[in-house]
N, C-alpha and C positions, 0 to 999 in steps of 0.2 A: 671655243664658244665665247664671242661678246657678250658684252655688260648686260645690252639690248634683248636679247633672247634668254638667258637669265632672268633677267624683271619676268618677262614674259612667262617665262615657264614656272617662276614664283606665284603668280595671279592663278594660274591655271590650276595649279596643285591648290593653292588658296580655296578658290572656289570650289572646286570638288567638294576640300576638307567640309566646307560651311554648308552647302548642298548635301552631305552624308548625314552630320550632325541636325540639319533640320529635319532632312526626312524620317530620320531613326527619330528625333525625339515627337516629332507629328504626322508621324505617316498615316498614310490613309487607311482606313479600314470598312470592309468587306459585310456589309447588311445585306444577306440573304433572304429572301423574298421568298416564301412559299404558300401554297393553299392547301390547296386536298392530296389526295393520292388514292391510288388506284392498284390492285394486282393485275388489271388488265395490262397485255404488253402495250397494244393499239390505242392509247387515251386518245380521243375525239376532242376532248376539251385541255388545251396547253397548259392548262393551268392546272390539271390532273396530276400528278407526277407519276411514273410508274414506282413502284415499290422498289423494285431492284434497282434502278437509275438510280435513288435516292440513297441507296445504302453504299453505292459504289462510289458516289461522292464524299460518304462521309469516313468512308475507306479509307479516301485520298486525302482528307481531312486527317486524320488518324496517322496515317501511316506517314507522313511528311509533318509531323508535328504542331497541325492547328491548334491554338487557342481558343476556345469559343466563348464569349464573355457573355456576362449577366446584364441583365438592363443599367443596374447601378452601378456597375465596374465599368461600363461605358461613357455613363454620364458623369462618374468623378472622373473619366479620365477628358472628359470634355471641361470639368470644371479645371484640371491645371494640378489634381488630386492626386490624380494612379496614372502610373507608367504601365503601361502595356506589352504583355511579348512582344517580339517583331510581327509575327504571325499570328494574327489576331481576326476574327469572325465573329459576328453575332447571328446567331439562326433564328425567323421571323417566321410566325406564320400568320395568316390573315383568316379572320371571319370563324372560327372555331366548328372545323368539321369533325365530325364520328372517325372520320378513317386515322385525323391525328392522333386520336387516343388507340385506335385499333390496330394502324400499323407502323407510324413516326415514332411515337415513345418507346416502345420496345426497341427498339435502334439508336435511339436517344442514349435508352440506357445502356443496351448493350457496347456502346463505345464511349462512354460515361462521356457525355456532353452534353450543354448546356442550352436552352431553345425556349421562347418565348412566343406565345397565341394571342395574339389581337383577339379578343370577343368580343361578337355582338353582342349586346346585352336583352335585347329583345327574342333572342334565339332559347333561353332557359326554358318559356314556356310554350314551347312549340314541340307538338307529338308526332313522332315517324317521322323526323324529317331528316335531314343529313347533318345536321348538327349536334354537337355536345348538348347534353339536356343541365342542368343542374345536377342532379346526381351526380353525371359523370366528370363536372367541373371538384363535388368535395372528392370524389375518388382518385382524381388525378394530384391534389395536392395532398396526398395519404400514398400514391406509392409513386409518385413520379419528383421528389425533390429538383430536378435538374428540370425542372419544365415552368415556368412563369406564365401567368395570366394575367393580361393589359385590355386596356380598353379598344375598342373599335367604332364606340358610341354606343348608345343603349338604341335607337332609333334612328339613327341617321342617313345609316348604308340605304339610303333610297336616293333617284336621281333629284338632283336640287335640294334635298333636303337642308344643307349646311347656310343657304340662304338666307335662311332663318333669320328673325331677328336675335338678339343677344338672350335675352330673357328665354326667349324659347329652346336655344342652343344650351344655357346654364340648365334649362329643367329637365335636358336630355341627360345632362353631364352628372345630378343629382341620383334619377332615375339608376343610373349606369354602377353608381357608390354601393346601392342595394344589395348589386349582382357583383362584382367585382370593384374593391375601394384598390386602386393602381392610379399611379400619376405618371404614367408612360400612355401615350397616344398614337396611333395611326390611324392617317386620317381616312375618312368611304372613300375610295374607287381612288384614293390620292390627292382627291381635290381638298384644297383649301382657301382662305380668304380672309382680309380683317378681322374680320366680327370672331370668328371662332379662335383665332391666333391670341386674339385679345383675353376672350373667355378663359384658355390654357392655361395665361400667363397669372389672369387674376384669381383663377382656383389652384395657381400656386402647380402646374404639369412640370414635372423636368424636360421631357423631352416627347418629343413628335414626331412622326416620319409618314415622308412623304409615300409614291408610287409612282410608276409611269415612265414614259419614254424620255427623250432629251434629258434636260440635267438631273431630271430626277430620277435617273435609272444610271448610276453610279456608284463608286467610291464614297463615303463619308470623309470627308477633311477635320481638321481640330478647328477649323476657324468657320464651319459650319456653323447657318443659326440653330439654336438648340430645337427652334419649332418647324425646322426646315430639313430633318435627316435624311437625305436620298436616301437609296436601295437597288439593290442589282435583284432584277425580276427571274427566279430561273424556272424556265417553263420547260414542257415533259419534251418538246424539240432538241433541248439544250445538248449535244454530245457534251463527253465527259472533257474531252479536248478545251472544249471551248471553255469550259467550269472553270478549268485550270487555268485558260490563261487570264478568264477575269480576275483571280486570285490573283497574280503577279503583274499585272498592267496595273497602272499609278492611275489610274483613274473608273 
């Protein structure tokens, strides 16, 4: 073997080495995306999950040794804070439906892991609807420890609403303290802008998360903006195949 291929094969082992040790110490991690759920097998609506689908993800979670992190375990480990298992999850849900508390937490708990609901905050006072009421928001932090409740706006999840000027974005964000005081955000339907990034940053939000297709339907990075958190969207289509491999694709 020459001098020449030596060097060579020095750089290559090199790189790897420094490619292993970045990814281990920043690797990407895994924001799970969910909404409602359903005991129907046939959900119409993708964004339903069926109940069984959902518990056999969290199976494979389980049984292949996920981590599933808290809001704030996330964000010190975005601050440079906490080191993370290699296998690391965060379980999201959006818009705080009845069926979370009815059939998600019970599975929550049953595989003692950890999961966070986006609330509307305009949703407490609304009768017979498919949302969490208040009541069942103090009931869920009295027997669901392992479950978190964040913001989703108090008013916002309407189309355009986020347009808003600032002041009127701040009165939403105040309103929202009422019902739930959290400095974790996701933002309506994913969309965001200026004015409200700005808002986040000046009431002092740790962190944000996005929604939605192209880049914001991925991997979390460490070098992620804190007001900009993708999310991998997993809707009641998803096989179980597919769960898995976005688990282990780097992106």
């Amino acid at each position: 073997m020459n001098k020449k291929t030596v060097i060579i094969i020095i750089i290559i082992v090199a790189l790897i080495s420094l490619f292993l040790i970045f990814y281990l110490r920043y690797k990407p991690i895994a924001v799970l995306g969910y909404h409602s759920f359903t005991m129907e097998k046939d959900s119409k609506d993708n964004l339903t999950i069926n109940i069984d689908k959902f518990e056999e993800q969290l199976k494979y979670l389980k049984e292949h040794n996920y981590h599933t992190l808290t809001l704030n375990q996330l964000y010190e480990y975005k601050q440079g804070k906490r080191k993370l298992p290699l296998k690391s999850v965060l379980i999201t849900m959006d818009d705080g439906y009845q069926s979370n508390y009815d059939l998600a937490f019970p599975l929550l708990k049953k595989y003692n892991m950890n999961a966070v609901v986006f609330y509307i905050g305009e949703n407490v006072k609304k009768e017979n609807s498919p949302y969490m009421t208040i009541d069942t928001i103090k009931k869920v932090k009295e027997e669901y420890k392992n479950i978190e409740i964040a913001s989703h706006s108090y008013d916002l999840h309407k189309e355009g609403a986020i347009k808003q000027d600032k002041v009127a974005i701040k009165e939403d964000f105040k309103k929202m303290e009422e019902v739930i005081n959290s400095k974790f955000f996701a933002y309506p339907y994913g969309a965001y802008n200026d004015n409200i990034i700005d808002v986040l940053k000046e009431e002092d939000y740790k962190l944000a998360f996005t929604f939605g297709p192209s880049t914001k339907h991925r991997k979390m990075y460490f070098f992620d903006n804190n007001y900009e958190i993708p999310r991998l969207n997993i809707s009641n289509d998803m096989p179980l195949w597919k769960f898995i491999l976005r688990l282990k694709l780097p992106f």
